[in-house]
C-alpha positions as YAML, in Angstrom:
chain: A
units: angstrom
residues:
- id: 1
  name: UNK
  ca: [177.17, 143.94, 135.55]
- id: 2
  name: UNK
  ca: [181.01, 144.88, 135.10]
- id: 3
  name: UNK
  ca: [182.51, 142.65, 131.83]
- id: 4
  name: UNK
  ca: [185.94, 142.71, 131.11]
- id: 5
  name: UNK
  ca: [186.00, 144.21, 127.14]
- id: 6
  name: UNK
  ca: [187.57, 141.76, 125.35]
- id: 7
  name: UNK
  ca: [185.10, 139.16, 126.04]
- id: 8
  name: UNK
  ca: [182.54, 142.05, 125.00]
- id: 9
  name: UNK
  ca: [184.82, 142.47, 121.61]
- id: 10
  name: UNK
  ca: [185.17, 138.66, 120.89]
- id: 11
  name: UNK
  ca: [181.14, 138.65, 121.11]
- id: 12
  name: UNK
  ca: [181.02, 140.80, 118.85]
- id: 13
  name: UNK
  ca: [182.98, 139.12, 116.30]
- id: 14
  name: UNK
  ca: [181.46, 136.11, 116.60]
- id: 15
  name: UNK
  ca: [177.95, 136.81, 115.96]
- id: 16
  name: UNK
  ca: [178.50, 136.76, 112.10]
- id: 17
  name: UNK
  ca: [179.75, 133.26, 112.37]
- id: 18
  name: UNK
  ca: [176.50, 132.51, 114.51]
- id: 19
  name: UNK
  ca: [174.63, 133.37, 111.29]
- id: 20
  name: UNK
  ca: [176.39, 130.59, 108.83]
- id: 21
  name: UNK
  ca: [176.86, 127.86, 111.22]
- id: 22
  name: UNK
  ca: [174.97, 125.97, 113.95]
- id: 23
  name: UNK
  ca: [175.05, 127.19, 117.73]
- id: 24
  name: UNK
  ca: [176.05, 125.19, 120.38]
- id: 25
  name: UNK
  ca: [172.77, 126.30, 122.44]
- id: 26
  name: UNK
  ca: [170.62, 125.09, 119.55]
- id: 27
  name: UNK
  ca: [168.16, 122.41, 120.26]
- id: 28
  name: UNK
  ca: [165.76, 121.46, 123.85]
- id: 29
  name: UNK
  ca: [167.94, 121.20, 126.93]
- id: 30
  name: UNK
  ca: [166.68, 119.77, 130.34]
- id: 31
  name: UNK
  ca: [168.03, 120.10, 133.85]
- id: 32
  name: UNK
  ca: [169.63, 117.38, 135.86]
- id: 33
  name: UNK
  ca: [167.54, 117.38, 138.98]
- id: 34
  name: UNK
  ca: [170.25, 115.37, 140.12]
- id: 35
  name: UNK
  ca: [172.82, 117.24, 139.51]
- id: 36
  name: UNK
  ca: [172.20, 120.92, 140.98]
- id: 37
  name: UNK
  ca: [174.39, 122.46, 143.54]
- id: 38
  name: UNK
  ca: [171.77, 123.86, 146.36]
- id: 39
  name: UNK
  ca: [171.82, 128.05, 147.81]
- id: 40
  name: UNK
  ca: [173.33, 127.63, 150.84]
- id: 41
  name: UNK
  ca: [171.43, 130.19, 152.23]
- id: 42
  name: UNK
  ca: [168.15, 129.16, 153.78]
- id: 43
  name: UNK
  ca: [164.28, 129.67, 153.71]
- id: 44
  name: UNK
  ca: [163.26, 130.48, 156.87]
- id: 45
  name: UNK
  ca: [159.42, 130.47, 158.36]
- id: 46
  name: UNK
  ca: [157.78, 130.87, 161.81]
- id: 47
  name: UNK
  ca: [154.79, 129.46, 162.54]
- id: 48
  name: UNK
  ca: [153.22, 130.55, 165.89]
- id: 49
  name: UNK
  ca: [150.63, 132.01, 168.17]
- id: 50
  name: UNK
  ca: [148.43, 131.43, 164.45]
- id: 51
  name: UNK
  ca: [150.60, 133.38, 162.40]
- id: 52
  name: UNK
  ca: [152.93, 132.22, 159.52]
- id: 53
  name: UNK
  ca: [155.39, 134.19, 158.59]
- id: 54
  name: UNK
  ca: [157.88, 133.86, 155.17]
- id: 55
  name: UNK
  ca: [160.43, 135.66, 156.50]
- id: 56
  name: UNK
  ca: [162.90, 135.03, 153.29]
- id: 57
  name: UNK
  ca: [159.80, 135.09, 150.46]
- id: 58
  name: UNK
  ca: [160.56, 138.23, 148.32]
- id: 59
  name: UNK
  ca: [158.56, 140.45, 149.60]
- id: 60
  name: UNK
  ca: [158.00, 138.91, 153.30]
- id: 61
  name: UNK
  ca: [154.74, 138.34, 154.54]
- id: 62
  name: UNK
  ca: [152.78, 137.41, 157.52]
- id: 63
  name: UNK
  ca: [149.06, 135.92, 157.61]
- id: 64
  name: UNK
  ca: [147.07, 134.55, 159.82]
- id: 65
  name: UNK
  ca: [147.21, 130.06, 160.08]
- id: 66
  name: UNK
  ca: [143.59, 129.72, 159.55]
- id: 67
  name: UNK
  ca: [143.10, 128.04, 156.15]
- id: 68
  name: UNK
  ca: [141.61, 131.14, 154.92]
- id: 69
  name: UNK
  ca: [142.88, 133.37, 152.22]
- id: 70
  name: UNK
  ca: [145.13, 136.13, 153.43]
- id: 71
  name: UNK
  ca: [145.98, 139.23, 151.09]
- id: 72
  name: UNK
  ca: [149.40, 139.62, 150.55]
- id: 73
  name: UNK
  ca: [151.13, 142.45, 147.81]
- id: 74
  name: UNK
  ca: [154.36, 142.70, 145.96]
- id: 75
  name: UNK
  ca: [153.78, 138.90, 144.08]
- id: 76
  name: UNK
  ca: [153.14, 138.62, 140.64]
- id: 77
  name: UNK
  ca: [152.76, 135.24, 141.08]
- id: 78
  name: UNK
  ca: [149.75, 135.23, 143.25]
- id: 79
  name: UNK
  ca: [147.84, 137.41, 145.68]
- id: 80
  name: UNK
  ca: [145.88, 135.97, 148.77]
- id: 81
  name: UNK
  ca: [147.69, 133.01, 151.17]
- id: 82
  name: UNK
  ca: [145.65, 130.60, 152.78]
- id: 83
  name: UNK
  ca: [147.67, 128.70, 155.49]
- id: 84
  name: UNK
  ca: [145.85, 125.29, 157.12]
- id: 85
  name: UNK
  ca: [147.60, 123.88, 160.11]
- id: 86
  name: UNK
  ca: [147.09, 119.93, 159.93]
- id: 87
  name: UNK
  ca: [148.68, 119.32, 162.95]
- id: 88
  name: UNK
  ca: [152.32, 120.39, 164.88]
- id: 89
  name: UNK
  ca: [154.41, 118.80, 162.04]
- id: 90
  name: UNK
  ca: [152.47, 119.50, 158.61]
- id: 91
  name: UNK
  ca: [151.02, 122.46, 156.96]
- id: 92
  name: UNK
  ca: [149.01, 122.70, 153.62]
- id: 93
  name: UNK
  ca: [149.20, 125.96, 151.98]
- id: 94
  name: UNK
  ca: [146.60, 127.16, 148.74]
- id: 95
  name: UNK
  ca: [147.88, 129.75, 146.63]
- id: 96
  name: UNK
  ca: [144.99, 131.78, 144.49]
- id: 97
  name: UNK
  ca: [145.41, 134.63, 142.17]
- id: 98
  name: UNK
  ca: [142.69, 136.92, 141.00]
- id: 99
  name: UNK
  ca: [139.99, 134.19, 143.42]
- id: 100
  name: UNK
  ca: [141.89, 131.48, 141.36]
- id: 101
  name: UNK
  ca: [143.56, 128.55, 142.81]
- id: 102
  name: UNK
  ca: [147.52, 128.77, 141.70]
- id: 103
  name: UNK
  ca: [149.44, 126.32, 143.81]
- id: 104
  name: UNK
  ca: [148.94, 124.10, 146.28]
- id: 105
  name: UNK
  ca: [151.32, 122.16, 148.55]
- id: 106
  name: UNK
  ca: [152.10, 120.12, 151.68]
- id: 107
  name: UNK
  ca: [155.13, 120.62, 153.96]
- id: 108
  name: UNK
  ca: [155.72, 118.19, 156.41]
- id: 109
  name: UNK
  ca: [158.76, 118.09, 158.88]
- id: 110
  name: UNK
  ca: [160.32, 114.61, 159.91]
- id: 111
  name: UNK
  ca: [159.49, 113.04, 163.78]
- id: 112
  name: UNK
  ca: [162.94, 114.02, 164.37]
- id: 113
  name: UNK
  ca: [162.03, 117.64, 163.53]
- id: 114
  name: UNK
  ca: [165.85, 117.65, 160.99]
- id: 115
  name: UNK
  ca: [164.20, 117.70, 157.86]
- id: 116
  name: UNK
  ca: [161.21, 118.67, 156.13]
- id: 117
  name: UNK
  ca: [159.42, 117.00, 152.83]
- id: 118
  name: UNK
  ca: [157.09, 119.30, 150.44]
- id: 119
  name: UNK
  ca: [155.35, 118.29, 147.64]
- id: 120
  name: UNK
  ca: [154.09, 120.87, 145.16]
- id: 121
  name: UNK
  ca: [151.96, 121.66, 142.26]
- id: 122
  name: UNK
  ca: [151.70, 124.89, 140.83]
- id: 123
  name: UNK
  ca: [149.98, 126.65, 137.65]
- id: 124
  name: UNK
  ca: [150.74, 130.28, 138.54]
- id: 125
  name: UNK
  ca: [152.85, 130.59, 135.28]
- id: 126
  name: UNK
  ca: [152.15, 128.13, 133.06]
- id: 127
  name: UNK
  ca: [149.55, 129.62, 130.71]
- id: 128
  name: UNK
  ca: [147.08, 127.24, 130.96]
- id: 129
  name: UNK
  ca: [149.07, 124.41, 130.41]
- id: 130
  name: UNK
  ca: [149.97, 121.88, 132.98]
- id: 131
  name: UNK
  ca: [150.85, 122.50, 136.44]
- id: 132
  name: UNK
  ca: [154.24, 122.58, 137.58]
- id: 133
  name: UNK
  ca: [154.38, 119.85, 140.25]
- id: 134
  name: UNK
  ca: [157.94, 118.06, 142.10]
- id: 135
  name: UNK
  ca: [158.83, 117.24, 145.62]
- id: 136
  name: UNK
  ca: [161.90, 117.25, 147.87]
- id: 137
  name: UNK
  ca: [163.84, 117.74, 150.82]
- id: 138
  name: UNK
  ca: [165.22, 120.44, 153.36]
- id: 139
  name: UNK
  ca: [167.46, 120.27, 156.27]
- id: 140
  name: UNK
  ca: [167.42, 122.57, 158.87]
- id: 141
  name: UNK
  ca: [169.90, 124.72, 159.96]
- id: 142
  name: UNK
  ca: [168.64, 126.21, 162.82]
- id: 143
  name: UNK
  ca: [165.85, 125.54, 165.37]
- id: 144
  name: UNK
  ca: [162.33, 127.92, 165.98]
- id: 145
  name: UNK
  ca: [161.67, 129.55, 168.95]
- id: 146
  name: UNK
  ca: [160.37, 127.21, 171.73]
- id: 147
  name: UNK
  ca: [156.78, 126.60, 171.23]
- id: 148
  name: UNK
  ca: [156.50, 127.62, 167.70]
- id: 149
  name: UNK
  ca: [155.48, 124.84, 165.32]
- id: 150
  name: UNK
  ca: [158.02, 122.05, 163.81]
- id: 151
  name: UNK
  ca: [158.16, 124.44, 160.75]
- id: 152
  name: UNK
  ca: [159.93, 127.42, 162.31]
- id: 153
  name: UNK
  ca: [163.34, 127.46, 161.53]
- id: 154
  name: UNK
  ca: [165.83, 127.74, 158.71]
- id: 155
  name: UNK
  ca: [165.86, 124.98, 156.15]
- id: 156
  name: UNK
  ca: [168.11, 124.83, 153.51]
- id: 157
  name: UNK
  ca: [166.99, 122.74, 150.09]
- id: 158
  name: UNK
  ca: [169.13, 119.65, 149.17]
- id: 159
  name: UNK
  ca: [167.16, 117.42, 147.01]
- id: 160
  name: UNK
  ca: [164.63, 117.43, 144.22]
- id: 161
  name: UNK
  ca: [163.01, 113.79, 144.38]
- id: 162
  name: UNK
  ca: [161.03, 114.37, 141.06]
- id: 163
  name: UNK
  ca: [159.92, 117.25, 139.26]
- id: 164
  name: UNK
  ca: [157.82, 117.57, 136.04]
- id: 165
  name: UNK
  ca: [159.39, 118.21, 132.84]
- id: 166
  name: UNK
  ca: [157.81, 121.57, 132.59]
- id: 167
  name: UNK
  ca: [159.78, 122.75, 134.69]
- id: 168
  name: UNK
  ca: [163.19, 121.58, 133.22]
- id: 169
  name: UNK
  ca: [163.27, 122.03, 130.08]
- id: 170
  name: UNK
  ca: [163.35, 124.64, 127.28]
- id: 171
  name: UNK
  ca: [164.58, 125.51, 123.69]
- id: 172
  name: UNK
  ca: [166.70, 127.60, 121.93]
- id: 173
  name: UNK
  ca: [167.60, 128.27, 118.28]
- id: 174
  name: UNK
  ca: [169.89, 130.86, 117.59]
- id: 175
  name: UNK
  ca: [169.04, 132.50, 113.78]
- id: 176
  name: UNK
  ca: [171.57, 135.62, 112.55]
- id: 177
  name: UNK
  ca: [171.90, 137.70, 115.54]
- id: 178
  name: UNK
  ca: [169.24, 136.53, 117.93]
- id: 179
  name: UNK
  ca: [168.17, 134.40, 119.97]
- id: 180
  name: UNK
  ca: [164.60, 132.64, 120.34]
- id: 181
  name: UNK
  ca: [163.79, 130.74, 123.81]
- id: 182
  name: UNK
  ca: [160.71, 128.60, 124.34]
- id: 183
  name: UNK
  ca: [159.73, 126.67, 127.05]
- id: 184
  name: UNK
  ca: [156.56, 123.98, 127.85]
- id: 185
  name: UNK
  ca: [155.20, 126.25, 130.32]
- id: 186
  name: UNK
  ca: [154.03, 129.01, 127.92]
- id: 187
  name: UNK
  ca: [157.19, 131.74, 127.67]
- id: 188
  name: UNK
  ca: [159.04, 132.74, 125.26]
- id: 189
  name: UNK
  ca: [161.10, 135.42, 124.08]
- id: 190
  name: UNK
  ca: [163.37, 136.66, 120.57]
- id: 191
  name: UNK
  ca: [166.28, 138.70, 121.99]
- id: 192
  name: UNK
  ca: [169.05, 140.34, 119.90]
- id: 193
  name: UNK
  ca: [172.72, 138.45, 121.02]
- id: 194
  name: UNK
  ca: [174.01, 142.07, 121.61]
- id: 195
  name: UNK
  ca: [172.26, 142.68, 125.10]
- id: 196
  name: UNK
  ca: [169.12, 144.67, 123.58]
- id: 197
  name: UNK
  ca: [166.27, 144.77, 126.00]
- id: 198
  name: UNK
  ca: [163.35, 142.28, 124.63]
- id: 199
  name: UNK
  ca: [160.58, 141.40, 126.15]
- id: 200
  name: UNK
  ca: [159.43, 138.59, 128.07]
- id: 201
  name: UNK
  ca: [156.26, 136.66, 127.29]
- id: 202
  name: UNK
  ca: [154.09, 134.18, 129.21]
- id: 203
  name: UNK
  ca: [155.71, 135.36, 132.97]
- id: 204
  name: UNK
  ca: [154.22, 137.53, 134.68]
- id: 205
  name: UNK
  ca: [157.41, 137.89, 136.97]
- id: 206
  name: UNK
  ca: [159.87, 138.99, 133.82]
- id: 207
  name: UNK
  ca: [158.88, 141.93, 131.96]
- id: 208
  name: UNK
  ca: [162.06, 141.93, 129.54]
- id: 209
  name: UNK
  ca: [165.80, 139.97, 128.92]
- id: 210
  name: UNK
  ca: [169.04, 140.86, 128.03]
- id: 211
  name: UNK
  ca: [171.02, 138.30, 126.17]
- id: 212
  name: UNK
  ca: [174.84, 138.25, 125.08]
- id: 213
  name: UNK
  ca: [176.80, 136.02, 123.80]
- id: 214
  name: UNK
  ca: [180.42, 135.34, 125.77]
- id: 215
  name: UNK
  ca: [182.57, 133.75, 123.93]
- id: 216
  name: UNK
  ca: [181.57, 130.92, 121.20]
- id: 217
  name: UNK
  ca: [179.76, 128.75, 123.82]
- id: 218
  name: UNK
  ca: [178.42, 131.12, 126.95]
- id: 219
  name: UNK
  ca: [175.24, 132.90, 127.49]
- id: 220
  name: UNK
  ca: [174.24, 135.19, 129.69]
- id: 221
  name: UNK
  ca: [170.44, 136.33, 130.55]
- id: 222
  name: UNK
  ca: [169.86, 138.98, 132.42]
- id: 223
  name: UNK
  ca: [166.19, 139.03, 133.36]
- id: 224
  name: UNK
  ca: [164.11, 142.14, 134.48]
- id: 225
  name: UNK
  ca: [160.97, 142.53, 136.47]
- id: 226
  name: UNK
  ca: [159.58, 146.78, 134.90]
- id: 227
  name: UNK
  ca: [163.36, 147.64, 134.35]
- id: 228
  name: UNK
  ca: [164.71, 146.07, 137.48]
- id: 229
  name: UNK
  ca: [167.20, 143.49, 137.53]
- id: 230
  name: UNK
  ca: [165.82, 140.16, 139.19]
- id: 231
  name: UNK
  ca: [168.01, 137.70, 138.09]
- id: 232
  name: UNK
  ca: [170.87, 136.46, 135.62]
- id: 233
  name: UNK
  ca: [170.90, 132.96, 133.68]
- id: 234
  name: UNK
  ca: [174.52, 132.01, 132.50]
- id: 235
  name: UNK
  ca: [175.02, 128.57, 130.17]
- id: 236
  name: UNK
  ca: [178.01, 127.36, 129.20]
- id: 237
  name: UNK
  ca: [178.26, 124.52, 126.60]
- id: 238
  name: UNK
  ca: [180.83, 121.87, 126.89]
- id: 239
  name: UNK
  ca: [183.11, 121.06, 123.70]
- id: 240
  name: UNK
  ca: [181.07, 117.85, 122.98]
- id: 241
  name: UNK
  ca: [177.69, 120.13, 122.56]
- id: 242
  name: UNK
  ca: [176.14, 117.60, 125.03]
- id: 243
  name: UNK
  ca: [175.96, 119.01, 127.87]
- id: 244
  name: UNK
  ca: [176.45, 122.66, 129.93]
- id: 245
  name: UNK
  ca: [177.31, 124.14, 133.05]
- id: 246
  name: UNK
  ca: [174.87, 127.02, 133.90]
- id: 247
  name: UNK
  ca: [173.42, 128.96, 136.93]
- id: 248
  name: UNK
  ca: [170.85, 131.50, 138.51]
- id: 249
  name: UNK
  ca: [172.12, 134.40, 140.42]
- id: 250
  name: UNK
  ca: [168.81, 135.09, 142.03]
- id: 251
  name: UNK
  ca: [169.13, 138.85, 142.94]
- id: 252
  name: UNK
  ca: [166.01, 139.27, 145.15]
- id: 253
  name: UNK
  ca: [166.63, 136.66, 147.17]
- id: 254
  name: UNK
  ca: [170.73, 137.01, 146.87]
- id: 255
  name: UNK
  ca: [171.12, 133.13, 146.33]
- id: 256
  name: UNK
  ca: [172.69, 131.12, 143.47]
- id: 257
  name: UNK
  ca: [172.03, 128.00, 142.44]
- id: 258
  name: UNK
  ca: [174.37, 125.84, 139.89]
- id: 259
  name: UNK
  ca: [172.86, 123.45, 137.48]
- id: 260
  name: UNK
  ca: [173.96, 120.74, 134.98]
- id: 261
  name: UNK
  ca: [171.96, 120.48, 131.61]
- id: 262
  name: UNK
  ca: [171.61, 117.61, 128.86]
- id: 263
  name: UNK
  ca: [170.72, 118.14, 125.34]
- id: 264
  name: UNK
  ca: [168.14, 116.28, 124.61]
...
């Protein structure tokens, strides 16, 4: 990532201060579920001739609509797919890794085939702990082929109706020169404040971090999956300490998504 050096220098100065007093990132933040600015680019899936196929899932993949687990490679999130086709509007889809159940969820597309519910619950990287689970809303954007299931299409996400707190939240506490984030889920990480590689804990999808400090009151995380760059967090607290602007430059999927967080 190109930074302009004098927000690289004023980093650097600033770290000893981080040392004597309180950081502004210090404490357990949560999302705004409310509040986050969608991708605009969509997810798009065809469902036809029994075949489903993610086209935008990072890597792609196409199984057969069964309901029986399908191998797929290239996820560290999960391995086999099983697709069940409930009827020409709904799908229910069972995620397993290693012959274990990961996620589950429904999708479900409105009568007037414009948008499309899912509801969610997912344990594929939260240690043991408690699933993940939410649901929401997409819109399409652009039709399937004729004859293909109400699925097919593009959808683009617009509203989370509820998701768990496990999923929202996390905790930082800044102590000399590094950083230490937890979260409910299970990961975790210590990371020097001078963009030293550290690793990741508890996610199988990020190996390591980068963390640096721009300014007094922005962060950026640059996360890696075995050296490569997946993704970059960047938090910015507002003067009151109360809240913060940050977002997720997703770089496998090339989408960014812009979020509001509270201190709680």
């Amino acid at each position: 990532m190109k930074k302009m050096f004098f927000l690289v220098a004023l980093a650097a100065l600033l770290l000893p201060t981080l040392a004597t007093a309180q950081s502004p990132f210090d404490g357990t933040w949560k999302i705004d579920t409310n509040k986050i600015d969608f991708p605009k680019k969509p997810d798009v899936f065809l469902l036809q001739n029994g075949m489903y196929d993610c086209k935008t899932c990072t890597p792609p993949y196409q199984v057969k609509a069964d309901g029986t687990d399908q191998p797929v490679s290239g996820h560290p999130y999960f391995d086999t797919v099983a697709i069940k086709v409930v009827n020409d509007h709904e799908i229910e889809e069972s995620d397993k890794k290693s012959g274990k159940v990961v996620s589950t969820s429904t999708t479900t597309v409105s009568s007037d085939g414009n948008t499309l519910m899912f509801t969610f619950s997912d344990s594929s990287n939260t240690n043991g702990g408690p699933p993940v689970t939410g649901k929401g809303e997409a819109t399409r954007v652009a039709k399937g082929p004729a004859g293909s299931n109400a699925i097919s299409g593009s959808w683009r996400t617009t509203k989370w109706e509820s998701l768990s707190d496990n999923a929202t939240t996390w905790t930082y506490n800044v102590s000399g020169e590094q950083l230490t984030m937890t979260s409910p889920a299970g990961q975790s990480y210590t990371a020097k404040l001078n963009g030293a590689e550290a690793p990741m804990k508890g996610d199988p999808g990020v190996t390591s971090v980068e963390v640096k400090m721009l300014g007094k009151d922005t962060l950026e995380e640059t996360d890696k999956r075995d050296g490569k760059v997946i993704g970059v967090w960047k938090m910015t607290v507002a003067a009151d300490g109360k809240t913060a602007k940050a977002s997720y430059d997703d770089k496998l999927q090339e989408r960014t998504t812009d979020f509001i967080a509270t201190k709680q």
